[in-house]
C-alpha positions as CSV (number, residue, x, y, z in Angstrom):
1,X,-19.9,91.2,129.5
2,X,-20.9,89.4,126.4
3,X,-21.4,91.0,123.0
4,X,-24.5,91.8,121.6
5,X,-24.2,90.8,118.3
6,X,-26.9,93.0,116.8
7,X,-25.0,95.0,114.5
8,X,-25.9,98.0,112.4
9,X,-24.9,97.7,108.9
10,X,-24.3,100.6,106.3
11,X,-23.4,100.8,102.8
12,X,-21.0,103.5,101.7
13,X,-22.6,103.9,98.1
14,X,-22.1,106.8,94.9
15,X,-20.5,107.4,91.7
16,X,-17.3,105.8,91.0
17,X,-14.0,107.6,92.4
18,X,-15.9,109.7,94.8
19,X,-13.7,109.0,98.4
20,X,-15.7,105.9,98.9
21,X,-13.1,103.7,100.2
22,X,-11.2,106.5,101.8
23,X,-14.2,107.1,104.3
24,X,-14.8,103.3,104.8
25,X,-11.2,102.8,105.9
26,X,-11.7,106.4,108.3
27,X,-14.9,104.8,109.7
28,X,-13.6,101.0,110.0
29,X,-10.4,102.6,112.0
30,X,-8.0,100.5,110.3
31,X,-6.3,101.3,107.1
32,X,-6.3,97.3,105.3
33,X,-9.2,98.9,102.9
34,X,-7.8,99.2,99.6
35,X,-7.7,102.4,98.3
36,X,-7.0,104.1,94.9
37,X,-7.6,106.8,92.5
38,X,-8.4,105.0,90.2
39,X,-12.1,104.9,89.0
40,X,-13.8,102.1,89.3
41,X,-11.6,100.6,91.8
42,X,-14.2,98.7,93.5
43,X,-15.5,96.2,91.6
44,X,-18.2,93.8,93.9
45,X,-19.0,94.6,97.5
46,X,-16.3,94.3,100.4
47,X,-18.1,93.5,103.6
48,X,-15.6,95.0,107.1
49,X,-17.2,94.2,110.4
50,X,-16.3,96.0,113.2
51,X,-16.5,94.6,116.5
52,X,-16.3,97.3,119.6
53,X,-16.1,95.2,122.2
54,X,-19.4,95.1,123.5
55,X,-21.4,95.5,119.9
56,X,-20.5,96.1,116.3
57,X,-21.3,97.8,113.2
58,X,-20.8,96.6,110.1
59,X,-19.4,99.1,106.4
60,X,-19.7,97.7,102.8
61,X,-17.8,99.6,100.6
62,X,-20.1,98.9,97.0
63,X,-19.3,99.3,93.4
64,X,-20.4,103.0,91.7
65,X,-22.9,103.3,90.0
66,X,-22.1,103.2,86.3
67,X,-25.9,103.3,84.8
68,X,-28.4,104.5,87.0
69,X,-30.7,106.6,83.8
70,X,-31.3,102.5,82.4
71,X,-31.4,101.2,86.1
72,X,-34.3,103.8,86.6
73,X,-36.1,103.3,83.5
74,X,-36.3,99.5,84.8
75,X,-37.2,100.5,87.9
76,X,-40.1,102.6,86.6
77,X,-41.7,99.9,84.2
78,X,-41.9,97.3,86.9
79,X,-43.5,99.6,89.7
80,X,-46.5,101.8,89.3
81,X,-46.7,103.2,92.7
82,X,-44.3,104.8,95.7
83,X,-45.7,101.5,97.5
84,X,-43.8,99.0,94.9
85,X,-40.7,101.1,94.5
86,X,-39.1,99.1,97.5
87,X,-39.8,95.7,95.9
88,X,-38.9,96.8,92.2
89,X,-36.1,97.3,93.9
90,X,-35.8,93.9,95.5
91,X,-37.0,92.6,91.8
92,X,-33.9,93.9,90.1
93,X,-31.1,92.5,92.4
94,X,-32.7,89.1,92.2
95,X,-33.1,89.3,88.2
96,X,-30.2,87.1,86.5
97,X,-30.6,89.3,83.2
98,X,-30.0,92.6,85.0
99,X,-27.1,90.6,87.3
100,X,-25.6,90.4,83.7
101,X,-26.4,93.9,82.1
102,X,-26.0,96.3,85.6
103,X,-23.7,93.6,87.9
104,X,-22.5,97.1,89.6
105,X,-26.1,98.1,90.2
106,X,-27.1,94.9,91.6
107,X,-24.0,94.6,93.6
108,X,-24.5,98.2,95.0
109,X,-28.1,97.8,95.8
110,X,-28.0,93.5,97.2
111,X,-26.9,95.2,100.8
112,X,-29.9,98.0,100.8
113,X,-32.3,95.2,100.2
114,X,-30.8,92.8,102.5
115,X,-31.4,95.9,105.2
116,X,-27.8,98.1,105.1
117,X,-28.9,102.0,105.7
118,X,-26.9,104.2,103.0
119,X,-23.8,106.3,103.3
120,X,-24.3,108.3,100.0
121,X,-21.0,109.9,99.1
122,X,-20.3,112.9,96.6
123,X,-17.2,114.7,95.8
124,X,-17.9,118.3,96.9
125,X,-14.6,119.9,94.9
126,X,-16.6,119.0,91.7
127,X,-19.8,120.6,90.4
128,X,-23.0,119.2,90.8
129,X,-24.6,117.8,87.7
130,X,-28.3,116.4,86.9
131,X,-27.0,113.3,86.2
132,X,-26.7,112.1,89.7
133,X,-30.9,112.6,90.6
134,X,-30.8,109.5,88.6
135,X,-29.0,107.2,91.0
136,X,-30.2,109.5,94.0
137,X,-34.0,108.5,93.1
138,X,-32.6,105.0,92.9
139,X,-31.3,105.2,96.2
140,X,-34.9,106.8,97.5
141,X,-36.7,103.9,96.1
142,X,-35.4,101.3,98.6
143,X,-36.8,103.4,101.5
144,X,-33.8,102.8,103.9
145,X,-32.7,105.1,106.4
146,X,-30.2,107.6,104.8
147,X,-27.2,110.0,105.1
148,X,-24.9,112.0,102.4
149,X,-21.6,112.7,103.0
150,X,-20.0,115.5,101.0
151,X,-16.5,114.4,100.7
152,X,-14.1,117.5,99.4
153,X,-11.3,115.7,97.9
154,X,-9.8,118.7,96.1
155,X,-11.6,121.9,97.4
156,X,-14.6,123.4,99.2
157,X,-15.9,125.0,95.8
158,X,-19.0,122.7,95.4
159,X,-20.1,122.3,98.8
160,X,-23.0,124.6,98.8
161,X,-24.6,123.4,96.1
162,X,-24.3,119.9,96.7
163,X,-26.2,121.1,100.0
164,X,-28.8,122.4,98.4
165,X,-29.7,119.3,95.5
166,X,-29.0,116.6,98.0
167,X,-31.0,117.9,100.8
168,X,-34.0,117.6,98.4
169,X,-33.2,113.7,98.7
170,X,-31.8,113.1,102.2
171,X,-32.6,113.8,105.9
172,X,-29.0,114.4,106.9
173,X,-26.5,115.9,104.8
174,X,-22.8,116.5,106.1
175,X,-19.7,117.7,104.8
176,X,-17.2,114.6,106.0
177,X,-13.8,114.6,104.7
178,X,-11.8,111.4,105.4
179,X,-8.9,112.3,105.7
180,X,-9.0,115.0,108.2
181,X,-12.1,113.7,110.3
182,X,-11.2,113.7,113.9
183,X,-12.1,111.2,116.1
184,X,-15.4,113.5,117.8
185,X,-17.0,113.7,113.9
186,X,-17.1,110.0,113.2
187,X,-18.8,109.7,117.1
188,X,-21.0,112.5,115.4
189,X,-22.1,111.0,112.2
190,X,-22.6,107.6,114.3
191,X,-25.3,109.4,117.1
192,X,-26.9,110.8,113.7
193,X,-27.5,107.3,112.1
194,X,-29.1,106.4,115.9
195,X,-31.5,109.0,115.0
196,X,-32.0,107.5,112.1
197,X,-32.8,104.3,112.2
198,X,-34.4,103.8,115.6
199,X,-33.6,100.0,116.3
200,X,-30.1,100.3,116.0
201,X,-30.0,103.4,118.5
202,X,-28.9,100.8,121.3
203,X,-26.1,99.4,119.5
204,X,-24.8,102.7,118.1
205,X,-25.2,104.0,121.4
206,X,-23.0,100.8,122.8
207,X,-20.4,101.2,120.2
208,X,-19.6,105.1,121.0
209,X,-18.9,103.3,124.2
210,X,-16.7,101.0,123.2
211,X,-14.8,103.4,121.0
212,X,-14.2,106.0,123.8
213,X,-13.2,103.7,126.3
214,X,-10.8,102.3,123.2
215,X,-9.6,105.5,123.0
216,X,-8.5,105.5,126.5
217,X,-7.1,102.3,126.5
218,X,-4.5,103.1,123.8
219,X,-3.0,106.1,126.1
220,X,-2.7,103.3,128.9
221,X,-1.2,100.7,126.2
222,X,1.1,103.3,124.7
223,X,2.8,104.2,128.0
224,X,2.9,100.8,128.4
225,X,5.0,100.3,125.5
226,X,7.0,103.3,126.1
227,X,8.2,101.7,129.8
228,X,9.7,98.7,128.3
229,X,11.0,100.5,125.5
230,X,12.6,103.1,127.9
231,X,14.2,99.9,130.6
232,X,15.6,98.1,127.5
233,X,17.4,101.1,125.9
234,X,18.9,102.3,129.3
235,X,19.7,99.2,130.2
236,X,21.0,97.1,127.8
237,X,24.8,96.5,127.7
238,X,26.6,94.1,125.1
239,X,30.2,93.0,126.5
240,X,32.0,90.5,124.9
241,X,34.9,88.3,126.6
242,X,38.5,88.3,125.2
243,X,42.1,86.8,126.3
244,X,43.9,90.4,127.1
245,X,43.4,93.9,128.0
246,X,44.5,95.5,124.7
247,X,42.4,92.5,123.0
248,X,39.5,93.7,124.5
249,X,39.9,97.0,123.5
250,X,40.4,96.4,120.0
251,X,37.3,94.9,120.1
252,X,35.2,98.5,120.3
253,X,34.4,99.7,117.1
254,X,32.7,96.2,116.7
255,X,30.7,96.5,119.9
256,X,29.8,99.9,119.4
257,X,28.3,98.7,115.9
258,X,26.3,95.8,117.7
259,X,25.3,97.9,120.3
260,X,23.7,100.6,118.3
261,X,22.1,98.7,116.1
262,X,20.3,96.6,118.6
263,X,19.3,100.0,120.1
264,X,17.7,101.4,117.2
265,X,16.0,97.6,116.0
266,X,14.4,98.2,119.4
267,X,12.9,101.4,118.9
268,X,11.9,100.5,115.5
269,X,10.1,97.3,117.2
270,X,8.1,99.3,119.7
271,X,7.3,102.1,116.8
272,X,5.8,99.2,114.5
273,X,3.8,98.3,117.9
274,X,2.6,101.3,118.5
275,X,1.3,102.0,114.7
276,X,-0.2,98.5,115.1
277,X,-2.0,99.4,118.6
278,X,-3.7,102.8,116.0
279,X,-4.6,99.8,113.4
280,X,-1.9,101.9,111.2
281,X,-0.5,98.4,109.5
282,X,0.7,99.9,106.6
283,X,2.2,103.4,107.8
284,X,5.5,104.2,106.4
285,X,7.6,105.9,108.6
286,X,10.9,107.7,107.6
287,X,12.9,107.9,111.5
288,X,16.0,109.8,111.6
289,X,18.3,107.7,113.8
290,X,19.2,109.0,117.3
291,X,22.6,109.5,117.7
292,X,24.3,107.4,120.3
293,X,26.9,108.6,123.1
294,X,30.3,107.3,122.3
295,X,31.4,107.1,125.7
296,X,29.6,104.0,126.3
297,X,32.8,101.5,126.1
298,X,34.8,99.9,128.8
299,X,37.2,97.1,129.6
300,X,37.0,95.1,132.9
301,X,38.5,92.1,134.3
302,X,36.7,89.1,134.7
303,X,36.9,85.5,136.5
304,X,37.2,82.4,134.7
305,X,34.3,82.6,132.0
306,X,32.3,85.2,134.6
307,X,32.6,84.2,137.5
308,X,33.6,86.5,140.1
309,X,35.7,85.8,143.4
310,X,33.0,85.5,145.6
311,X,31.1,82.4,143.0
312,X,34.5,80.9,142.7
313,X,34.7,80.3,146.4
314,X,31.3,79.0,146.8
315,X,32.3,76.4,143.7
316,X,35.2,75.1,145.5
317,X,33.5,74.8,148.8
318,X,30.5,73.1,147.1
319,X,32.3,70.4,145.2
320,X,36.0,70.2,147.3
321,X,37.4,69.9,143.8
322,X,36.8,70.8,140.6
323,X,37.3,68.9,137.6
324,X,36.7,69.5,134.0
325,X,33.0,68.5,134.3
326,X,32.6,70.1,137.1
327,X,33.5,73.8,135.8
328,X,31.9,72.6,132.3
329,X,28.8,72.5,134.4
330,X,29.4,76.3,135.9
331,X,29.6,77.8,132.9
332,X,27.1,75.8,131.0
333,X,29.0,74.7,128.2
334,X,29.5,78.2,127.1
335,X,33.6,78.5,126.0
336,X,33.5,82.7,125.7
337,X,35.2,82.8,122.5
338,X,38.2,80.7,124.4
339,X,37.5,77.4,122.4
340,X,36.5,74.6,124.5
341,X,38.8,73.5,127.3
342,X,39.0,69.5,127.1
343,X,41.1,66.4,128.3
344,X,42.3,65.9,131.7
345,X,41.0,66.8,135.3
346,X,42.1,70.4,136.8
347,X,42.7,69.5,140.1
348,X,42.4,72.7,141.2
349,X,41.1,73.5,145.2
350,X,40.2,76.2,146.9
351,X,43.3,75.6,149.6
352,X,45.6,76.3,147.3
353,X,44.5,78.1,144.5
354,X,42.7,81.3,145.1
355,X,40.7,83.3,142.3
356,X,43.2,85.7,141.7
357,X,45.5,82.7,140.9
358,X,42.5,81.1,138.7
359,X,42.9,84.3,136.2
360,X,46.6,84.1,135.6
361,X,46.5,79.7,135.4
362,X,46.3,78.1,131.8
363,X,44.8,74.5,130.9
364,X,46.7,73.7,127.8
365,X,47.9,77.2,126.7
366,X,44.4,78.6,127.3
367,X,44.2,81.6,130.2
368,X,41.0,80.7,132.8
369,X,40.9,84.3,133.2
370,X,40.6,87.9,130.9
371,X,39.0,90.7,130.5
372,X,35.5,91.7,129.0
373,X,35.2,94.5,127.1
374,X,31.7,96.4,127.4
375,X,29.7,98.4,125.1
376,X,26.9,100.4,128.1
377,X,24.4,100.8,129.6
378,X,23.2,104.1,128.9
379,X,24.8,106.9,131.3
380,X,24.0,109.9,129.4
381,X,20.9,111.8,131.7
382,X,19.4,113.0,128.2
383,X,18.7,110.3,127.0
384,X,15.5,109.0,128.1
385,X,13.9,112.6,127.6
386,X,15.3,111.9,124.0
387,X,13.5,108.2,123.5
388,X,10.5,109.7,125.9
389,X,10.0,112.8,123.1
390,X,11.0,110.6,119.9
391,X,7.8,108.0,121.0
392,X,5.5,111.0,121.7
393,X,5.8,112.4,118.7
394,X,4.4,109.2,117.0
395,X,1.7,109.0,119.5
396,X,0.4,112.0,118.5
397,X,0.6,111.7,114.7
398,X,-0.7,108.5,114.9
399,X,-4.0,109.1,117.5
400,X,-4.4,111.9,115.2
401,X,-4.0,110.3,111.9
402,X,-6.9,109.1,109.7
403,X,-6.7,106.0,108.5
404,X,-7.3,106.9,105.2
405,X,-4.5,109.2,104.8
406,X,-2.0,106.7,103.7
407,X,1.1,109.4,103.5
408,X,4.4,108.7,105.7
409,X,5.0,109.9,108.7
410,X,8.5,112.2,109.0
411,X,9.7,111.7,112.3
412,X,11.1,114.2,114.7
413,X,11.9,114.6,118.1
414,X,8.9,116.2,120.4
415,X,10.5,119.1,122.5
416,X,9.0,118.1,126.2
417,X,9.9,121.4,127.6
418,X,7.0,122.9,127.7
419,X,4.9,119.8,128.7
420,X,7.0,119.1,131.5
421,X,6.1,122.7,132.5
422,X,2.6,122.0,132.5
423,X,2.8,119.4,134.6
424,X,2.4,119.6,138.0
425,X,5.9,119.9,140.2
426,X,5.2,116.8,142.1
427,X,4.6,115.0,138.3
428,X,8.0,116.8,136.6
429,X,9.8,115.6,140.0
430,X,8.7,112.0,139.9
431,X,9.7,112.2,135.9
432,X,12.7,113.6,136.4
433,X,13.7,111.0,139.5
434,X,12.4,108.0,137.0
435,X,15.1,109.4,134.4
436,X,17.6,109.8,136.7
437,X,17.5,105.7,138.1
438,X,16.8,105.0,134.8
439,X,20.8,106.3,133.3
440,X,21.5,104.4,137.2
441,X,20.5,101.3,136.2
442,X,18.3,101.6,139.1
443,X,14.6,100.0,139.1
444,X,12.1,102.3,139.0
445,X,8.6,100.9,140.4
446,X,6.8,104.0,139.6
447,X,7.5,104.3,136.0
448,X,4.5,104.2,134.3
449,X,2.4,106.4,136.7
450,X,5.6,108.4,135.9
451,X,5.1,108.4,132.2
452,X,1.3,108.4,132.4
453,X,1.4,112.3,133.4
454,X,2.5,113.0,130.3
455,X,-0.4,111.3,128.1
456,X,-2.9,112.5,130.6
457,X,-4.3,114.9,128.4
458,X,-4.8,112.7,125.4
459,X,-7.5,110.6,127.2
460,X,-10.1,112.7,126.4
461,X,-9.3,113.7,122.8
């Protein structure tokens, strides 16, 4: 379908160090929006455009106000009726000398004139003061389509009579805290503004659309994830080649090293993927590795760089004879740690040299056969219920984490006991059957449906 670009803009105005940013980054659903206690912060407008798929809105997160009492008095000696107040206002952004006395005021008030509706935001943990009607009447002059957030930072102390003075000013007030603001109250506060402001009813309508079928999108996308990062982990296996048996065997404590660190890189790869899929770029998380079966190693022999009996056979019988370019070109040019065999041909045939007889010949002091010592796959069953519960436990925090709550996320291990038992026996069969090929080495076709059973309440959140 393509996108209607009609987009409804609004302005996320108020005094300075009020939560500002915090509910611009909740409402843009990504946490790049600078945020800081510091007052004053913002310093000239920052324009985020949203796009939903199928429409758009856009925030501007504006200065605060920092002299609304002068602003006012300007206001009043250049209109003399409620009919100029809207282009007194318009006067005043386009003045140069009040762009150099009140640049926070004229950046604040430029996207109101240019047609944003206003997001007025208050800190509700902090009494409410006269000295706000000021920039409150400012805000009624420009006669857009307006909403005020009370925003308890600290405390619910306030609330009531912030209710009380602002409803004297605005249609809709609402108590909106960003940081804990579930997904169903930003849908809310976005059907209020289609009240609102009547043209952009379609759009807003389209983009709570777009954002629930979003929403469902990131279940399917995260069990995505979790399949591959569930096939890789059970799996993977790191062997490397060496000359004897007891050579191979010394070679453990380095493979178990390798091993386990490629395990956990691979987690940590699909965890950054799935805090990037929730727009959570810059979410710290502090993960407590899993701790890794030692039983994993084991010692094999192998065939000339790989090569079992069966390939060996087909080699000879493919090329009668093989020389030094020939097996060169059956192992690609990989050597196996052996050093590369060189100089002379190996006239070697399969009448009368078999592969058992391949692994005990030299070339030059150099064996053509070994051992490989082996650091997996996975054989321990609870393992994948231990990834499966480790990855859930970030899904959650992070469908159900704001975006402007920048605090780490501890991570622990989600017990699947009692989710398994509220699923269905033919679902907690077909998961436990996908676990079971998965420790196999076995493919499992079904996985994801698997998996999905799992997430299937979260689609509807």
């Amino acid at each position: 379908m393509k996108m209607n670009r009609s987009r409804a803009s609004f302005a996320v105005v108020g005094h300075p160090n009020k939560g500002k940013s915090s509910i611009v980054s909740t409402l843009a659903r990504d946490d790049s929006v600078m945020i800081s206690r510091q007052s004053g912060t913002t310093t000239h407008s920052d324009h985020y455009k949203i796009d939903t798929g199928n429409a758009g809105y856009e925030l501007i997160d504006t200065p605060g106000f920092q002299r609304p009492k002068k602003v006012l008095h300007w206001l009043n000696q250049n209109a003399h009726s409620a009919a100029q107040r809207a282009e007194a206002v318009r006067k005043f952004v386009l003045d140069p000398i009040c762009a150099e006395k009140f640049p926070d005021e004229v950046q604040l008030l430029t996207p109101l004139v240019e047609g944003a509706a206003i997001l007025y935001v208050v800190d509700g943990s902090r009494p409410y003061g006269v000295e706000y009607e000021a920039e409150m009447e400012i805000l009624r002059w420009t006669g857009r389509p307006s909403m005020a957030l009370i925003n308890p930072i600290e405390n619910e102390s306030h609330v009531e009579s912030w209710k009380n003075a602002l409803e004297q000013f605005f249609k809709i007030v609402r108590v909106f805290n960003p940081m804990q603001a579930g997904f169903s109250k930003q849908v809310a506060l976005l059907e209020a503004f289609s009240h609102l402001e009547t043209r952009w009813s379609s759009v807003l309508g389209q983009v709570i659309i777009d954002l629930k079928s979003h929403q469902k999108a990131q279940v399917v996308q995260s069990v995505e994830l979790l399949c591959g990062l569930l096939s890789d982990l059970c799996y993977y296996q790191y062997h490397q080649k060496a000359l004897t048996e007891t050579q191979a065997k010394s070679l453990k404590p380095v493979l178990q090293k390798k091993y386990n660190h490629w395990m956990r890189e691979r987690e940590q790869r699909t965890f950054k993927e799935l805090c990037e899929l929730f727009s959570h770029h810059q979410c710290v998380l502090q993960t407590q590795e899993f701790d890794l079966p030692p039983d994993l190693f084991d010692s094999e022999q192998w065939y000339a760089w790989g090569l079992d009996k069966k390939q060996l056979s087909t080699v000879s019988a493919m090329t009668g004879a093989i020389t030094g370019a020939a097996l060169d070109a059956v192992v690609a040019g990989h050597s196996f740690m052996l050093g590369a065999i060189g100089g002379g041909v190996l006239g070697f045939t399969s009448a009368w040299l078999g592969a058992d007889k391949l692994t005990k010949t030299s070339v030059k002091g150099l064996p053509l056969g070994g051992y490989q010592a082996c650091m997996g796959p996975m054989r321990n069953l609870n393992f994948p219920y231990v990834v499966i519960g480790r990855f859930l436990f970030l899904f959650e925090q992070l469908k159900n984490k704001n975006h402007a709550d920048r605090s780490s996320i501890i991570m622990s291990e989600e017990v699947l006991t009692s989710k398994i038992e509220q699923m269905q026996k033919s679902e907690s069969k077909a998961l436990h059957l996908a676990c079971k090929k998965l420790i196999g080495q076995k493919p499992v076709e079904d996985l994801r449906d698997s998996l999905m059973a799992l997430f299937v309440s979260y689609e509807n959140d």
